[in-house]
C-alpha positions in Angstrom: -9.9 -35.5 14.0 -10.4 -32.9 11.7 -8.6 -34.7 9.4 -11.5 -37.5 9.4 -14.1 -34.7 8.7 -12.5 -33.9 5.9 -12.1 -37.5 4.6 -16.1 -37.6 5.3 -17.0 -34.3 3.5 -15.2 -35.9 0.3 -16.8 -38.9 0.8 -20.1 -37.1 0.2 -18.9 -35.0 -1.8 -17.5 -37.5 -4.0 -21.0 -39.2 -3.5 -23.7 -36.8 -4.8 -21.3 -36.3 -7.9 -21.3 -39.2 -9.0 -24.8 -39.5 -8.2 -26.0 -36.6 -10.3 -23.2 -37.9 -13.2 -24.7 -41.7 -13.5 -28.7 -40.7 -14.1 -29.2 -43.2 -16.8 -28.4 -46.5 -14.4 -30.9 -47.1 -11.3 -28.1 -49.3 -10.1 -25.2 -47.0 -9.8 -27.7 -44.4 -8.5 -28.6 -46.8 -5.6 -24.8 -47.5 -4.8 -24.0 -43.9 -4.8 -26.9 -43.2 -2.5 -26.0 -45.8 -0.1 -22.3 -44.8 0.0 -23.6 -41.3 0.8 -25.7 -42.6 3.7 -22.2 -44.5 4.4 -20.4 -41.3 4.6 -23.3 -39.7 7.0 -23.4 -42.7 9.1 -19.2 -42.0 9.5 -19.2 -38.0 10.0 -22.3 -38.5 12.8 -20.1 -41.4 14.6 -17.4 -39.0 14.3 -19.8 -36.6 16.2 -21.2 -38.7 18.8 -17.5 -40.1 19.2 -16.2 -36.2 20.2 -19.3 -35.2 22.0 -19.5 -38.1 24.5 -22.9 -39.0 23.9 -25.0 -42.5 23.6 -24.9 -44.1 20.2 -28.7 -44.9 20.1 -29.0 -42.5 17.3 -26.7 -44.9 15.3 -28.5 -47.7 15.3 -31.5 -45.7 13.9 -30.4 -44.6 11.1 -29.0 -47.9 10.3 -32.2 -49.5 10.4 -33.6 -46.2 8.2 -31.0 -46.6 5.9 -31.3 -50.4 5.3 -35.0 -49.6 4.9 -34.1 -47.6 2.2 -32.1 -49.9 0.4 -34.0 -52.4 0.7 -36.8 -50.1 -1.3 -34.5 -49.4 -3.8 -33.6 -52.5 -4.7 -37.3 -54.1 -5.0 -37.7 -51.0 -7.1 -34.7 -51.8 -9.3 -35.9 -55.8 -9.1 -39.7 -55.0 -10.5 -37.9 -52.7 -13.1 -36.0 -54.9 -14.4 -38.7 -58.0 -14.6 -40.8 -55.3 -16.5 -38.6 -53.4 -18.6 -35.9 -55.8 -19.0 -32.7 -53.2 -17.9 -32.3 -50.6 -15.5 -32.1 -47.6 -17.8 -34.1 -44.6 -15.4 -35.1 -43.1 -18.7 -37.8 -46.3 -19.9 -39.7 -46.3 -16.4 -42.1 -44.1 -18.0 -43.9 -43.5 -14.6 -41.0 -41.3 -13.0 -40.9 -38.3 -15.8 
């Protein structure tokens, strides 16, 4: 088991660096966001799994995560009718 927490802690590990390396793309940003929520959902299974408890929580977050993603993308899909690419640098509303 610990083992598994150790594959999950490099999965988000792995995760936010490559989500503070890719800045100028919105759309490897998004995918390295969402497999950071991947790894979360993973390591809080792995702790409801151990602990015994109900997995209500899970389906939660799912439907918070999916909520995000789906923002992100209709951000990166009215960025790129306006702009014309998904360079974070030309949405002049963020900086």
């Amino acid at each position: 088991m610990l083992l598994m927490f150790l594959v999950v802690c490099f999965m988000f590990f792995s995760g936010i660096i490559v989500f503070s390396s890719k800045r100028k793309h919105m759309l490897l940003m998004l995918l390295s966001l969402e497999f950071i929520v991947l790894s979360l959902y993973f390591n809080i299974y792995l702790y409801l799994s151990c602990q015994g408890y109900e997995y209500f929580f899970l389906m939660v977050f799912l439907t918070m995560s999916v909520c995000e993603a789906v923002l992100g993308l209709s951000i990166l899909v009215s960025m790129i009718r306006v702009f014309g690419n998904d360079y974070v640098m030309s949405f002049s509303s963020l900086w």
